[in-house]
N, C-alpha and C positions, 0 to 999 in steps of 0.2 A: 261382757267378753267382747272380745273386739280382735280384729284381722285385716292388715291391709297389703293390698296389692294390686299394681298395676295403675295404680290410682283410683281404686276405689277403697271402702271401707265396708268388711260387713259387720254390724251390730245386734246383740242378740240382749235385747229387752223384756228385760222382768222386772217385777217388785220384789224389794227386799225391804224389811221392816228393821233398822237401824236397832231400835230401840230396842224389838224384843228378837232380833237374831234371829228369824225367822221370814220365811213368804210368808205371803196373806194367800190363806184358801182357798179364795173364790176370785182369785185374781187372772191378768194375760200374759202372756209372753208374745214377743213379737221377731220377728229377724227382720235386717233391716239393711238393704245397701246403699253408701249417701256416696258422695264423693269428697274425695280424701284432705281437697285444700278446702272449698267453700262448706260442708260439711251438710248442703242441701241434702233430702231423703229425693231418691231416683227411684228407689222401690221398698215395699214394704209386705211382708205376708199377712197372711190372713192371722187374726188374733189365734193365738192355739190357748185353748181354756185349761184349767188346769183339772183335769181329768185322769183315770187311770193310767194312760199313755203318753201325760204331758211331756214327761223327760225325753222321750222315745223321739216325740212328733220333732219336737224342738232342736231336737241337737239333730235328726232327719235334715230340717229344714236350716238349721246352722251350715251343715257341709254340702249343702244344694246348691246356697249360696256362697258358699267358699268356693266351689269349683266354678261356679260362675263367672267370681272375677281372677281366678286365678287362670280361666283360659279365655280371659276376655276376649273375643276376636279382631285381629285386624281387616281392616278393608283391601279387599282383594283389588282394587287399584291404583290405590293410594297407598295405603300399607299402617294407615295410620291406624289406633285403638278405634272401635266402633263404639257410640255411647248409648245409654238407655232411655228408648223412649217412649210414652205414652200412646198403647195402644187404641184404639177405636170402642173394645168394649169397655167395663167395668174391671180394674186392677191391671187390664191386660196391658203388658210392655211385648219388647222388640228391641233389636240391636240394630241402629244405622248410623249410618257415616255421615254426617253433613258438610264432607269435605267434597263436595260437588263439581265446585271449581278447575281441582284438579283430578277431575276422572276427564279421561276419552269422550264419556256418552254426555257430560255433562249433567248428568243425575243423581241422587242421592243411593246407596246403594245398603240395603237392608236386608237383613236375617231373621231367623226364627228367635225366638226369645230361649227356646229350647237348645239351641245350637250348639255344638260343643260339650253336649253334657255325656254323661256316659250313660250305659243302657242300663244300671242297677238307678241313677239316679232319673232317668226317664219311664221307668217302669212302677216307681213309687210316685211319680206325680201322675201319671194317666190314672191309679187307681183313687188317689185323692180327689183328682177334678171328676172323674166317673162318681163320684158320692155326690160331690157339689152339685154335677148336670142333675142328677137324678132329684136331689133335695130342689132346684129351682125349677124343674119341671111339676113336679108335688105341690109347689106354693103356685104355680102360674095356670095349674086346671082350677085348682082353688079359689080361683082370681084373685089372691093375694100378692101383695107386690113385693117383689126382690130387692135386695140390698137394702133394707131399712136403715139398721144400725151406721152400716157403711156412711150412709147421705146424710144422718143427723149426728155423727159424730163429731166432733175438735179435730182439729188438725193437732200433730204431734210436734211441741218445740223444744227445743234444748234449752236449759236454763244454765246464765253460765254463774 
């Protein structure tokens, strides 16, 4: 499935088994915003397993990120689209300008990654990341380390 706007793309990533017309069981689903001409990934969700509530999470996380780029934001001094960038922790993004040049202050001028979303779609990610905080606090009294899969995973390419 796929959706664009404003220039970006968002991509909702599954397996589908050609052959025998079906998903694979034990497989991921992912959503995915890349951008719309060079078709780079800018963000990516967490894999959703396919679980009791896989359709549920998925198409959740489909329209999180359709509103996402559908209210993309402009920069409040330039006016131009803000793009998405690589936050400081692990998966974390952020919307900023790097149209620097032409601001006033001369500085890059940055938002929540949150920004713009609505309170139904901000209210189902607070209770998402409330499982995650609590799941990496569990592994980290543990002294076991976070983001495994994350750090030894492939990078995802498009094959054309």
């Amino acid at each position: 499935m796929l959706f664009r706007s404003n220039g970006l793309e968002v991509v909702v990533w599954t397996t589908w088994l050609l052959k025998e017309n079906k998903a694979r069981e034990s497989d991921s689903g992912w959503v995915i915003i890349r951008d719309a001409i060079r078709k780079n990934i800018l963000y990516s969700s967490h894999p959703l397993h396919r679980t009791k509530n896989f359709a549920k999470n998925l198409l959740s996380q489909a329209w999180i990120a359709q509103w996402r780029i559908q209210h993309r934001p402009h920069c409040p001094e330039c006016g131009k689209f803000m793009v998405i960038a690589r936050g400081k922790g692990m998966k974390s993004r952020y919307w900023k300008c790097s149209n620097y040049r032409d601001h006033k202050t001369g500085k890059s001028v940055c938002r929540d990654w949150d920004f713009n979303l609505s309170p139904k779609a901000k209210a189902y990610l607070r209770r998402l990341r409330k499982k995650r905080r609590k799941y990496r606090d569990k592994r980290k009294k543990e002294l076991k380390p976070n983001y495994v899969a994350l750090k030894k995973r492939k990078k995802w390419e498009q094959k054309k």
